[in-house]
C-alpha positions in Angstrom: 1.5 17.0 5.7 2.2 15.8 2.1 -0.4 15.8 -0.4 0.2 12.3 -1.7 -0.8 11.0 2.0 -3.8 13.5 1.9 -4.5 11.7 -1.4 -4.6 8.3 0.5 -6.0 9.0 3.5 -9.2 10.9 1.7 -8.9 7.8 -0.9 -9.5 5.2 2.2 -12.0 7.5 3.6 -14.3 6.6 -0.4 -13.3 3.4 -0.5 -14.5 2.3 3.1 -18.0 4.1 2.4 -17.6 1.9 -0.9 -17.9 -1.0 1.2 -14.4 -1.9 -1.4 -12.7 -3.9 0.7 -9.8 -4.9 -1.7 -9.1 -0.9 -1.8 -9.5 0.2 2.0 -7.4 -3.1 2.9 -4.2 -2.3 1.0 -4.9 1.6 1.3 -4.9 1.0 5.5 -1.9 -1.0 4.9 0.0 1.3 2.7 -0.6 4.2 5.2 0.7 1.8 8.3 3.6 1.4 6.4 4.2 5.2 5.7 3.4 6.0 9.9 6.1 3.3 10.4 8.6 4.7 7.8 7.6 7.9 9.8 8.8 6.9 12.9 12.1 4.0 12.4 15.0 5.8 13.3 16.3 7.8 16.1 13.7 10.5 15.7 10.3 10.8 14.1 9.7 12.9 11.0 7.4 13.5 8.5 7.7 11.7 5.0 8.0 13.8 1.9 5.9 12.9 -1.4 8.9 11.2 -2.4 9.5 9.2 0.0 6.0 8.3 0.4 6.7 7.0 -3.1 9.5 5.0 -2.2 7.7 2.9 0.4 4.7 2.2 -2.6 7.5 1.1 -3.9 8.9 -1.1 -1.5 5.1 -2.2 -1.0 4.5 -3.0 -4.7 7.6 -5.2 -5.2 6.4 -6.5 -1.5 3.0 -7.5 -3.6 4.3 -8.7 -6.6 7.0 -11.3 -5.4 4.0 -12.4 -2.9 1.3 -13.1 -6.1 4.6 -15.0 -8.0 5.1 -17.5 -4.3 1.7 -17.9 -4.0 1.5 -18.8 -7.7 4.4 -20.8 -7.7 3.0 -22.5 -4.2 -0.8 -23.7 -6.2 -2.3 -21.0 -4.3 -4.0 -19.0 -6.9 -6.6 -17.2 -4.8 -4.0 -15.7 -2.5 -1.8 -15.0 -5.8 -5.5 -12.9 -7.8 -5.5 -11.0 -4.2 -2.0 -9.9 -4.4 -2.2 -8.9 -7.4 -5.3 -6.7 -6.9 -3.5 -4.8 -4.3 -0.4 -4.5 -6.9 -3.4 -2.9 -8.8 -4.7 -0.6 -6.1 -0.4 0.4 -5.4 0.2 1.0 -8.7 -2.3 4.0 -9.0 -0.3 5.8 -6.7 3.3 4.9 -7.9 
């Protein structure tokens, strides 16, 4: 297993005895979206470090075009919560 998803699985393990619900949120999303990276395709495999960093990636530019819609759209809350999880990707990227 790759020490970047060790990283974020022990990361989610602190931040949900944190009670931090912004982190554990985006972390549990961020590792769904590495488990389905994992298995798309013809045959399952396990993600290197680098790849793991290309779907922060994808899940960062994912969180910043949301916050500028919801922006655009008048809905500010929604936007400040994007962003946040941005915040939260961006420690990993």
């Amino acid at each position: 297993m790759s020490a970047l998803k060790d990283r974020l699985r022990a990361d989610l393990t602190a931040a949900i005895k944190a009670r931090d619900e912004v982190r554990s949120s985006t972390l549990r999303m961020v590792l769904t979206a590495i488990t389905n990276a994992e298995v798309a395709g013809k045959e399952a495999r396990e993600l290197s470090d680098d790849d793991i960093v290309g779907v922060l990636s994808s899940e960062a530019k994912k969180r910043r075009e949301a916050a500028t819609a919801f922006a655009d759209g008048g809905r500010q809350e929604m936007a400040d919560k994007e962003v946040a999880e941005a915040a939260v990707l961006a420690e990993y990227l």
